[in-house]
N, C-alpha and C positions, 0 to 999 in steps of 0.2 A: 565696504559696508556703508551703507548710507547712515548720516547720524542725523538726529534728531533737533527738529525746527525749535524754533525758539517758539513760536504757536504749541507745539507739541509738550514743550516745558510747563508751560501757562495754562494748562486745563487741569481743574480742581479734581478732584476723586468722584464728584457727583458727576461730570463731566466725562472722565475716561469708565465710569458705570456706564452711561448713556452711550458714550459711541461702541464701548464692548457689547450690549446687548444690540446696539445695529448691524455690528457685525456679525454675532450668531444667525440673528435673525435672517440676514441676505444671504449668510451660508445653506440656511437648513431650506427656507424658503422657493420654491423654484421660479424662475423668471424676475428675481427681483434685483440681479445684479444687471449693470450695464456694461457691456465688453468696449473695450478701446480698439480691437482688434477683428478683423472679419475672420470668419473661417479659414483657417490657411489649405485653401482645397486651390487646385488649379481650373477646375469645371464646375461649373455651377447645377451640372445634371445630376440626378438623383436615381443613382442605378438602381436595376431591378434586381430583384432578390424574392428566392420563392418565399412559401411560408415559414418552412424550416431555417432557411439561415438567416431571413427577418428577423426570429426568435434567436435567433445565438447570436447573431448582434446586436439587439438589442439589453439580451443579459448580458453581455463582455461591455457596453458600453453603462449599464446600471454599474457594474463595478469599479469605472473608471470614473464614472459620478462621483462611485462612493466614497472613492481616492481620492477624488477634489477636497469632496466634503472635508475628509477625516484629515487632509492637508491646512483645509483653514482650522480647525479646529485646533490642531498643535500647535502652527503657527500663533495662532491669537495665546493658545494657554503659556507657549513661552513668551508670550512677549508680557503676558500679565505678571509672570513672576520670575522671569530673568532680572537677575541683579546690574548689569550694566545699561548705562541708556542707550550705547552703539546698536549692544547685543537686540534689546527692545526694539530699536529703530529698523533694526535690517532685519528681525523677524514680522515686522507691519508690512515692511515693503515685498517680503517673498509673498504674502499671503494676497495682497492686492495682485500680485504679478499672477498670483495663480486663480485666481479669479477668470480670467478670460478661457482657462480651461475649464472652468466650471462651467462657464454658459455654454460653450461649447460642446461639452456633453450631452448636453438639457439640448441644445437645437437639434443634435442628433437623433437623440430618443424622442424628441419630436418628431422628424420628419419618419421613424422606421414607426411610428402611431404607439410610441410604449414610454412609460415614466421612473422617475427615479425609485430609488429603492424605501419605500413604506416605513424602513428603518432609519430613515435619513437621521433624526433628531439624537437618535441613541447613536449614530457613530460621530456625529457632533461631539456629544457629551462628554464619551469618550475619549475622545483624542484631544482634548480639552483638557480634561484631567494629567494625560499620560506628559500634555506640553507642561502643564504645569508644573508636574514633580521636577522632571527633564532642567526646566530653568531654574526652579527653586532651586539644585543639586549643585551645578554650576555654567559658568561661561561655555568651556570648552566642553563639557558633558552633553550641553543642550545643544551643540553644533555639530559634535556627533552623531547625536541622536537624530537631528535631519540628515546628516549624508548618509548614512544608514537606510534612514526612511526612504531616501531620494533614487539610494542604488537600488531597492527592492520595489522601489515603484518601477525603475525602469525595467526590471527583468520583466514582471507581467506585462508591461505597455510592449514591447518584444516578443513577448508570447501571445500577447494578443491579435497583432499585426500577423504573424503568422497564422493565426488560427480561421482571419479572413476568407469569405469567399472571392475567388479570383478578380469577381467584377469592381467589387467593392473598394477601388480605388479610393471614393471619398474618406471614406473612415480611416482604409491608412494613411492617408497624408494627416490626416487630421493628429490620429496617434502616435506620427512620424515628429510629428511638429513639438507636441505633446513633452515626449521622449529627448527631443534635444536640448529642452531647459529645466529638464528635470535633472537631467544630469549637470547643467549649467549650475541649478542651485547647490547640488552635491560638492560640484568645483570649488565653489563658491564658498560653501560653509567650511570646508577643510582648508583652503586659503585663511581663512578667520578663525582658526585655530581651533577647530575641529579637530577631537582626539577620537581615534578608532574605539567601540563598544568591547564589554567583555562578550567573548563569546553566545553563553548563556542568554545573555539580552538580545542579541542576535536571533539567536534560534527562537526566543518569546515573544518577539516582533513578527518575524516568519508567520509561526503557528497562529499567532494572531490575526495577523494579513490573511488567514488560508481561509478559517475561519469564516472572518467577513466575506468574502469573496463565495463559498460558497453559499449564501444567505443571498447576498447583494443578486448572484446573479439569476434567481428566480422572485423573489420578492424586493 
């Protein structure tokens, strides 16, 4: 877990106001983050796809947006009101790291001519709120709660890959790439003492996920 800058000590509460609403703001926003990272596609072609699967992946890829999104959003809510500074520190830095699948998304739904989901701002909000409780609660409850989050993100980014049309190489690499530091982060927060969810919240997360997913991938 990376811990936290002595710069990062040193900024007053008007200051971590100012950079948390930078942050929402580059989340909900589209095209306003900058990626470190090029697409990890190995062709730079841009396969053909009739009208029909245009439309279905362009909704499976609004969903994967929306998974970015509602990723910075936890991530920032835990790190606003997780109790420890490590915990703090390594929930900024998952959230930056996820970032470059944010844009990634967004260039995708660019190049298939379709945009994110109309609801962007509300699963912000949301997953905002759910990081916060999550950190408020505790250390290991909120680290949980991401590898939780991480493994059920990978199960759709799996199901989605499969649901591709044949040609559409691009995209699964993309959510191939996607997939393998999602589960990274998963590793990651249960190394850092991540304690497994009761059941119950499991399945309330699911249901929630289904939810969104079926919204996200028409609007």
């Amino acid at each position: 877990m990376t811990l936290p800058t002595s710069n990062q000590r040193a900024l007053n509460k008007m200051d971590r106001m100012l950079v948390g609403l930078d942050q929402a703001l580059r989340a909900v926003v589209p095209h306003s983050n900058p990626t470190t990272r090029p697409l990890p596609v190995s062709d730079d072609t841009i396969p053909e796809l009739s009208i029909t699967e245009s439309r279905h992946v362009a909704g499976l890829m609004r969903i994967n947006h929306t998974g970015e999104v509602c990723a910075q959003g936890l991530y920032h809510g835990q790190a606003f009101s997780a109790k420890d500074d490590g915990v703090k520190a390594a929930m900024q830095h998952s959230a930056e790291e996820e970032v470059d699948h944010l844009v990634w998304c967004e260039t995708r739904l660019d190049e298939l001519g379709s945009h994110p989901s109309v609801f962007t701002p509300v699963w912000y909000g949301l997953s905002f709120g759910l990081g916060a409780v999550a950190g408020a609660i505790s250390n290991e409850f909120s680290l949980g709660f991401v590898a939780e989050t991480e493994a059920q993100v990978s199960e759709h980014l799996q199901d989605h890959i499969e649901q591709l049309p044949p040609q559409d190489q691009r995209t699964r690499e993309i959510l191939a790439q996607m997939d393998i530091e999602e589960l990274h982060h998963r590793e990651t927060a249960l190394d850092s003492g991540g304690r497994a969810l009761p059941l119950p919240i499991k399945y309330g997360m699911r249901w929630m996920a289904n939810r969104m997913k079926a919204v996200a991938y028409h609007i």
